[in-house]
C-alpha positions, -999 to +999 in steps of 0.1 A: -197-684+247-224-666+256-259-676+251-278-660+218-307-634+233-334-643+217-368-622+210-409-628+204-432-604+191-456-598+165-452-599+130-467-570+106-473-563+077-435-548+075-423-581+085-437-602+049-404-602+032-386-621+060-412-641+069-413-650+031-379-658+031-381-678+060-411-702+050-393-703+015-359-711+030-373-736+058-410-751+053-416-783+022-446-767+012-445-728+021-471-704+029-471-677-010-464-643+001-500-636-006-511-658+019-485-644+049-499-611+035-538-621+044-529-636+074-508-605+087-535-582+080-567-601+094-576-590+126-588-625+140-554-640+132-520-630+150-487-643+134-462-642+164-424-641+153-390-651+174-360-633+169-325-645+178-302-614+176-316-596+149-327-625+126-360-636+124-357-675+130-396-691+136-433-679+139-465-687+147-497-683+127-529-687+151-564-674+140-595-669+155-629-688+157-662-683+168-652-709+193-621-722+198-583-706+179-566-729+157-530-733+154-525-731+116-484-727+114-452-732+136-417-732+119-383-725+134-354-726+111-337-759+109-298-742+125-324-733+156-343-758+165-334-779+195-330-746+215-369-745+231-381-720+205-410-740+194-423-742+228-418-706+235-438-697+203-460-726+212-464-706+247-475-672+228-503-690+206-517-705+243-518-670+256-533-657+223-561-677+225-568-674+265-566-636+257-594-642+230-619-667+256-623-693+235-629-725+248-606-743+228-569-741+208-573-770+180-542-781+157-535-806+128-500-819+128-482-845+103-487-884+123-448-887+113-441-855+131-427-867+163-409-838+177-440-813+169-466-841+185-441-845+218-440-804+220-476-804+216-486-830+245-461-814+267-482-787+264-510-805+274-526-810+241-549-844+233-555-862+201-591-861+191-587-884+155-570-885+125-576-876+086-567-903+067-541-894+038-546-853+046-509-843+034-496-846+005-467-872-002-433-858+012-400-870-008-417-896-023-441-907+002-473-914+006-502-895+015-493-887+051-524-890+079-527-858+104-531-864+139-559-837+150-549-822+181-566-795+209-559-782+240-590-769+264-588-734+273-622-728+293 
């Protein structure tokens, strides 16, 4: 079996019913199609998408700051994951921002979100605090706290 070839590049504006169907189809609390539409056309954001074959199968949302970038979205469909696209997604947002000069690539992330906290150190990433019951309850959970994250660029 051969592997699947597998493609990054950016997202346009062309590109907002799929990534609609995607965050629909994969994400507990989904991005409307009015907000993929902002963020596809803002010019300090860049929305980065993978490709395996001719599906689209994750992206990236990372936006601009006087400063630093933040990291506002990473999803890969759930029959993907486990395959290293994160990290390659992951690896476009870090370039992003280095391209931009900003000192900093900052990040909130779920505490229960083990896989996406392990990606994130890996990538050198350090916790700066924590929001205390930032998320909403998931499946009948409580408030969830995020971890807040960032990665020095300068």
């Amino acid at each position: 079996m051969r592997p699947t070839e597998t493609t990054l590049r950016p997202l346009e504006i062309d590109d907002l019913a799929v990534l609609t169907t995607l965050e629909q189809a994969h994400q507990h609390d989904p991005w409307t199609p009015a907000q993929l539409e902002a963020v596809l056309g803002d010019a300090e954001a860049r929305v980065v998408g993978v490709e395996q074959e001719t599906r689209l199968v994750g992206h990236a949302v990372v936006v601009r700051l006087p400063f630093d970038a933040e990291l506002q979205a990473i999803l890969v469909a759930g029959d993907c994951r486990r395959q290293g696209l994160a990290g390659r997604l992951l690896d476009a947002v870090i370039e992003a921002a280095r391209g931009w000069g900003v000192e900093r690539l900052l990040l909130e992330v779920r505490a229960s979100n083990v896989a996406a906290i392990g990606l994130y150190r890996r990538a050198g990433f350090n916790e700066d605090g924590r929001r205390r019951g930032y998320y909403p309850p998931l499946a009948g959970r409580a408030r969830e706290d995020a971890l807040l994250m960032s990665l020095p660029l300068a």
